[in-house]
C-alpha angles and dihedrals in degrees: 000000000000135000086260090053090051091048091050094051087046094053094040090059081039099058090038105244090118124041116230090257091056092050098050093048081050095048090053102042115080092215129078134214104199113254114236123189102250103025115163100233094182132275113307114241114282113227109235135253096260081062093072103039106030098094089058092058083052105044080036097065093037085058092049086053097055099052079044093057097039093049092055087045095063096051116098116243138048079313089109092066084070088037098057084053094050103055104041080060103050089046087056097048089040091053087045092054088053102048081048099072090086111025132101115258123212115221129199126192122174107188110195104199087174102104078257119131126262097045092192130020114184138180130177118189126178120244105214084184090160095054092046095048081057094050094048091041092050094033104030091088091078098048101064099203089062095063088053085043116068084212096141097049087048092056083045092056099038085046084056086039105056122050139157095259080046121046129174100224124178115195113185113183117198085198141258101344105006130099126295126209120186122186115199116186115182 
């Protein structure tokens, strides 16, 4: 492959008629399909179901702690020292679930093809990277290794990097038989 073939393949994943996977795949192979403007490259990764709807479990359960929490605290009693608890944490997970809307989530499914229980273990967690870019730019000045780390810049890249049309997925196969993981960030 020469430096023209490389270019091609560089203004091609430029301009967007080839995805970054597809360019890479392109870059290491020696040989070249010709890229035509307009190729269907295949369908882009759907994002899963949980994506949708996985800031309204959230918000969900930080709403049921609050009235949790609100409920304990008008009862009369010691019954406010579970209360304060409660809804601090319900507010949290509330405000995680909102920030949330937006965000880009990271999945995690670990499927054990072995005979072994459990056969599939999965997580999903959302990634507020915008919020938290906020929290480490307004409170980093009184950590002093933030100000030597561009921690912040780098949420706020990976925030304008990773979207839903557009996931990062990471798919490892042990083999026939063996277990799968598959990442999925989006």
């Amino acid at each position: 492959m020469d430096d023209q073939d490389r270019e091609r393949i560089l203004d091609a994943l430029d301009s967007g008629d080839i995805s970054a996977g597809e360019a890479l795949k392109r870059l290491e192979a020696d040989e070249l399909a010709p890229i035509a403007v307009g190729q269907d490259l295949g369908a882009p990764e759907k994002a899963p179901a949980w994506r949708r709807y996985g800031w309204i479990v959230l918000f969900d359960i930080g709403l049921v702690l609050t009235a949790g929490g609100i409920g304990l605290a008008s009862l009369a009693g010691w019954w406010w020292l579970l209360a304060a608890p409660l809804l601090l944490l319900g507010l949290v997970i509330g405000g995680l679930g909102l920030a949330s809307i937006r965000s880009p989530w990271l999945h995690v499914q670990i499927d054990n093809n072995d005979g072994e229980w459990p056969k599939r273990l999965q997580f999903a967690l959302p990634l507020p990277l915008r919020p938290t870019a906020w929290l480490v730019r307004t409170f980093g000045q009184y950590v002093p290794q933030f100000n030597q780390t561009g921690l912040d810049e780098l949420l706020i890249a990976m925030s304008g990097e990773l979207s839903v049309d557009d996931p990062i997925v990471i798919d490892v196969h042990e083999g026939d038989g063996g277990e799968r993981v598959r990442v999925y960030f989006g």
